[in-house]
N, C-alpha and C positions, 0 to 999 in steps of 0.2 A: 504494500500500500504506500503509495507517494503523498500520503495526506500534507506532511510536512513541507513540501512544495509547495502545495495550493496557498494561492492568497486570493481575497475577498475584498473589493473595498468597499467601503461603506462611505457612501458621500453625505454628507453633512451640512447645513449653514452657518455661517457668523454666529449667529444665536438663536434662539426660538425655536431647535430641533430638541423631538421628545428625547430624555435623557434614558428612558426608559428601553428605547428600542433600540438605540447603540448598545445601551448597557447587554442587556439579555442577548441580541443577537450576536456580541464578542463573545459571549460567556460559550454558548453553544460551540462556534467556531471552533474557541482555543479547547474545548472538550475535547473537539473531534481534530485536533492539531492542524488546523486549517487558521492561518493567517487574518487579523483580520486588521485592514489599514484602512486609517482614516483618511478622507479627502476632501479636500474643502478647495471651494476658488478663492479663500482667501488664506493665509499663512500666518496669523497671530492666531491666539487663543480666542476659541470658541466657545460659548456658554448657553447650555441649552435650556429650555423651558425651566424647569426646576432647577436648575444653577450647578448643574456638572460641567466640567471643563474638560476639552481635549483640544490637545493642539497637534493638527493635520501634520501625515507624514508624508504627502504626496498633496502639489497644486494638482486639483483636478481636470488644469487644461493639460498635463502631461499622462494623463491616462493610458494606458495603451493596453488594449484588449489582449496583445501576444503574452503581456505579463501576468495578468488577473485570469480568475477562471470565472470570477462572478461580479456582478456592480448590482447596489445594495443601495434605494432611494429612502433617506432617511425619513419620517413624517416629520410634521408639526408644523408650528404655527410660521416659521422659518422656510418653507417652501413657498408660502403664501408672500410672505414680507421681501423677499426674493426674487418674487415673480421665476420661480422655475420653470414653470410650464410655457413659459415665452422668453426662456434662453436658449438661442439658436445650440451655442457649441454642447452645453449639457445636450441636446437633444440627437445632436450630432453623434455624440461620445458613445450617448445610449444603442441609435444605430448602428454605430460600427459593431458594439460586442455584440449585437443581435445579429447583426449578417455573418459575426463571425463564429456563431453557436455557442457563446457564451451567456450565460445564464446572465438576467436580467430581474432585479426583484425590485419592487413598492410596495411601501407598508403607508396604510393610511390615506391620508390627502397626498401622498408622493404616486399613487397609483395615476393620476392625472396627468404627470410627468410623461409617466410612461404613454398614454395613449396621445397625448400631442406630438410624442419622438414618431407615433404612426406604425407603432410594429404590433397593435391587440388585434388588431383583423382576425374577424374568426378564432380567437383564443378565448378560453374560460375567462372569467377577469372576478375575485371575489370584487364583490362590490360596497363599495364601504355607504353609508347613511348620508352624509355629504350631498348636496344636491347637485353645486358645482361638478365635483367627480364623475357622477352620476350622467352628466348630460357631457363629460368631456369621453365617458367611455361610451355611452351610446352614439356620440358621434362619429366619434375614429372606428368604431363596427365592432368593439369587443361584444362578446357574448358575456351578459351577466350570469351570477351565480351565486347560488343562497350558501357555500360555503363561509367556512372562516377565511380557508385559507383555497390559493390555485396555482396548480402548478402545471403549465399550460403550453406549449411548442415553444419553449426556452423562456416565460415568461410565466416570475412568482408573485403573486401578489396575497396579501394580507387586507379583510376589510376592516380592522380596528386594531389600534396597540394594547388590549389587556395582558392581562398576564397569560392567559388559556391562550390566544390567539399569538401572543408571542412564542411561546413555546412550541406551539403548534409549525409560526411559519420557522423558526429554528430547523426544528425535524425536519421540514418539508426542503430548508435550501439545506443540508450537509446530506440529505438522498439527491436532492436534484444535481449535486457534484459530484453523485458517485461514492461520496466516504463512505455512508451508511448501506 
């Protein structure tokens, strides 16, 4: 097993990302010795919702899908403030590791990300409560889905950050890489 190879990023905001879903989703990771780095388009210390701090090991305009096996859209109120969903290169980024069968996840209001990058066509998509979300996946043609969690032709999404639903999309990305 090459787990100890794999890395995972997990992209992040300035601030206002839930602390909760970095937290949990590193935990699983480094369980399963799967790497998991931070990314941010910015390079000073990050402070999320609840006041945890991570300071990014990688600017996220130097991504590169040959290195990562997974990209990991963090939630919260920080996606929003951000305007992720109408940054070209984040969307860019996200296309490339989909073209290049690289696993692709959003947890929460980050699932929106994902369907304005244009790659849910026909994919399960859990569907999060969000109204916005809601009408940015029915436009891009994701298939909704009453799960918690989806994992979908290289595409993971989570519809809420609880702790079941964390745990849940955990499991679902260290199988969707092969560890488990």
């Amino acid at each position: 097993m090459l787990t100890d190879l794999m890395r995972v990023a997990l992209l992040i905001t300035p601030r206002d990302f839930k602390d909760e879903s970095v937290a949990a989703t590193k935990q699983i990771l480094e369980k399963w010795h799967v790497a998991a780095i931070i990314a941010c388009y910015s390079m000073g210390e990050c402070t999320g919702y609840h006041g945890a701090t991570y300071r990014p090991e990688i600017n996220a305009e130097k991504l590169d899908p040959e290195e990562y096996d997974a990209l990991v859209i963090i939630d919260g109120q920080g996606v929003d403030l951000y305007k992720l969903p109408d940054y070209r290169p984040l969307l860019d980024t996200i296309k490339l590791f989909h073209s290049r069968n690289k696993l692709v996840a959003g947890i929460g209001n980050a699932v929106k990300v994902l369907a304005r990058a244009n790659i849910i066509a026909d994919a399960k998509i859990a569907l999060p409560n969000a109204d916005d979300v809601r009408r940015f996946v029915m436009l891009y043609k994701g298939v909704p889905s009453r799960n918690f969690v989806e994992l979908d032709k290289g595409i993971l999404t989570l519809n809420t950050a609880d702790s079941e639903g964390l745990a849940e999309f955990g499991q679902a990305l260290v199988e969707g890489l092969g560890v488990k």
